[in-house]
C-alpha positions, 0 to 999 in steps of 0.5 A: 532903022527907025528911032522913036519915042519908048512907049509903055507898051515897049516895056516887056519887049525892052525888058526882054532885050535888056535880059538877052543882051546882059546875061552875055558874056562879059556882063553875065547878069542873071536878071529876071524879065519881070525885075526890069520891067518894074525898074523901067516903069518906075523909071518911065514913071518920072516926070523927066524921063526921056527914052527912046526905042531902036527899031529894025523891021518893026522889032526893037534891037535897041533901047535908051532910057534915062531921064532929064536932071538940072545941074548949076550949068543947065539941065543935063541928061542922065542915060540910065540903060542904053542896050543893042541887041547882041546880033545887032551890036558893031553895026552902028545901032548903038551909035545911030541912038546915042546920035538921035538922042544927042539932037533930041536932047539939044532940041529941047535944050539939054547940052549934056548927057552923063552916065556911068559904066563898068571900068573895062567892059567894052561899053567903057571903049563905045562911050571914048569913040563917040566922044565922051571923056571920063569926069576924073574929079568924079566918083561913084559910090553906093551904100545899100540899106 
């Protein structure tokens, strides 16, 4: 297993994987590899983006991506998309980066990482046992235009 920085030139094999692991049960998105691969060069495009690859026998099984925000207490860093490939999940992979990606982040003097996630899913049961708690004063809304 070997952890580094995501580079341009993951973005289709990230994307791919992105694609693979979401179009599974229980999330079962009908994405498009080209409609990820813009959100993450747009997203990598930003001046405090900060993502990471997961690699297993040179091939990517996992991503990170996210970004870098200051908040009244601090920076803090916002995880937009962590994924671990399918065949790969139970095993650690997923808590191995949000691992890595803690020291890295604290390293740079960042002590706080925020994301949000569907209610329910087994993403929501992941982030509890790796110690994130749930911001009950907080809510998440969205208006499309």
């Amino acid at each position: 297993m070997h952890i580094r920085n995501f580079e341009p030139t993951d973005i289709k094999s990230a994307a791919e994987l992105y694609v693979k692991t979401f179009q599974q049960a229980p999330w079962s998105e009908d994405n498009q590899v080209a409609d990820i691969e813009r959100h993450f060069q747009r997203l990598l495009s930003m001046n405090t983006a900060q993502s990471w690859v997961l690699e297993v026998d040179h091939k990517i099984v996992g991503i990170a991506l996210g970004f870098v925000r200051s908040w009244y207490r601090g920076e803090e860093y916002q995880l937009d998309t962590l994924c671990i490939d399918p065949e790969k999940q139970g095993q650690g992979y997923g808590k191995a980066l949000i691992q890595a990606l803690q020291a890295e982040l604290v390293a740079n003097d960042v002590h706080a990482m925020i994301l949000d996630t569907d209610r329910g899913m087994p993403a929501e049961k992941f982030y509890q046992k790796l110690a994130f708690t749930k911001l009950d004063d907080s809510v998440l809304y969205a208006i499309e235009f």
